[in-house]
N, C-alpha and C positions, 0 to 999 in steps of 0.2 A: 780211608775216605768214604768207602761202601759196605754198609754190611750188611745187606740186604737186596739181590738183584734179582729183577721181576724180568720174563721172560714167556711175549705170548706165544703159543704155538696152535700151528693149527696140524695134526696128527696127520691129515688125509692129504697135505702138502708138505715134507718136509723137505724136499728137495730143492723147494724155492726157498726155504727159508736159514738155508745153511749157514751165510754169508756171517746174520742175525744172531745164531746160534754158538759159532764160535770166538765170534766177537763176547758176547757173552760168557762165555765160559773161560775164555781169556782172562777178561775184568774180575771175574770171580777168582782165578786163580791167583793173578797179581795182587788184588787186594782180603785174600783170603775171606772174600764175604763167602756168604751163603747166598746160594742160585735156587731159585725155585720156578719153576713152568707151569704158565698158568694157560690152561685149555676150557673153551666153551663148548657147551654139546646139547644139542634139543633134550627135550622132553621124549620123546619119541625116540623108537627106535631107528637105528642108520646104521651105515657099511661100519662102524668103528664101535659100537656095540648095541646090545639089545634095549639097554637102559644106562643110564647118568653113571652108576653104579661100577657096569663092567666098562665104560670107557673110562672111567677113573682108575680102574687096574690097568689099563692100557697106557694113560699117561704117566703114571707112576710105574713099569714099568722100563718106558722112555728114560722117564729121569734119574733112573736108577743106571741103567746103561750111559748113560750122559757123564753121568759121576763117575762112573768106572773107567771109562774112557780120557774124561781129563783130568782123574786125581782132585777131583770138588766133592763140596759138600753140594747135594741135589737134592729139591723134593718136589712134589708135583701137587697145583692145585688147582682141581675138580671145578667146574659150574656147569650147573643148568641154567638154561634161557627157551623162552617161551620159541622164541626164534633167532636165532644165535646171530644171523647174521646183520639184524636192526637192533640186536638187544648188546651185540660187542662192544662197543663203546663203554654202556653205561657198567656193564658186568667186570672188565679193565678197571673202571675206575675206583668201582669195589674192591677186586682182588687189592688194589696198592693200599688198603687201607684193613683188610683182611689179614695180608700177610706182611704188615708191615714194611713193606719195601722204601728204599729211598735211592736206587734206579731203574729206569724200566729205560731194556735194552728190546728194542724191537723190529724189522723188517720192514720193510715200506717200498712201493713201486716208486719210479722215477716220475715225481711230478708232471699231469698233462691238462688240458683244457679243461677237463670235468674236475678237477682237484680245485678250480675256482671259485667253484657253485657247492661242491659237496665235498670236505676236506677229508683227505682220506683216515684210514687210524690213526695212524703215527702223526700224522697232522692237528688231530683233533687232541690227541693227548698229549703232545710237546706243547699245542697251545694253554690246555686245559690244567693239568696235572700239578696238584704239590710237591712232586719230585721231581727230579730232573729225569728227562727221558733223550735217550738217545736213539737216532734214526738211523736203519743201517738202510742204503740204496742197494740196488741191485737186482 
């Protein structure tokens, strides 16, 4: 049904984002897609590396250990944004058409007041998105 599953991650939170994580890697297992994790990172250096470059071995890394752990096929793909956290959306909508995907498994807070006026990711891309995306709560 899948053979191709997109998966955002943000590196400097993976703890919030487990729920997200093994749901996906589930889906990948059961439908023997291919999982790939897509991470956004400034231009600028930050805590997760000095440049675009070494946090790209960091994600890949990640997804290499991801793989090992649940018997997938894993790979990790890399972006820079000017400013990662108003550029996320549009950088998402790249990656599904980047890497070919046709589902994008991803984390999302539990719906609140501000989700009315400014939809949050997972919001924006299950509305948005040529593939079907699924929202994990939590």
């Amino acid at each position: 049904m899948f053979s191709k599953i997109m998966t955002p991650v943000d590196l400097a939170h993976l703890g919030g984002l487990q729920r997200a994580l093994d749901c996906a890697a589930d889906l990948a297992g059961h439908y023997g897609a291919d999982l790939v994790y897509v991470g956004v990172t400034a231009e600028t250096p930050g805590a997760l590396g000095h440049n675009p470059a070494e946090y790209a071995e960091r994600l890949e890394a990640f997804a290499a250990e991801q793989a090992k752990a649940h018997g997938i096929v894993a790979s990790a793909h890399a972006m820079a944004a000017h400013d990662p956290t108003t550029d996320l959306d549009d950088n998402l909508f790249k990656a599904i058409d980047e890497t070919g995907t046709d589902l994008v498994v991803m984390q999302s807070h539990i719906p609140n007041l501000t989700d009315y006026i400014w939809p949050s990711n997972g919001g924006k891309l299950a509305a948005h998105a040529k593939v079907s995306v699924m929202v994990v709560r939590g």
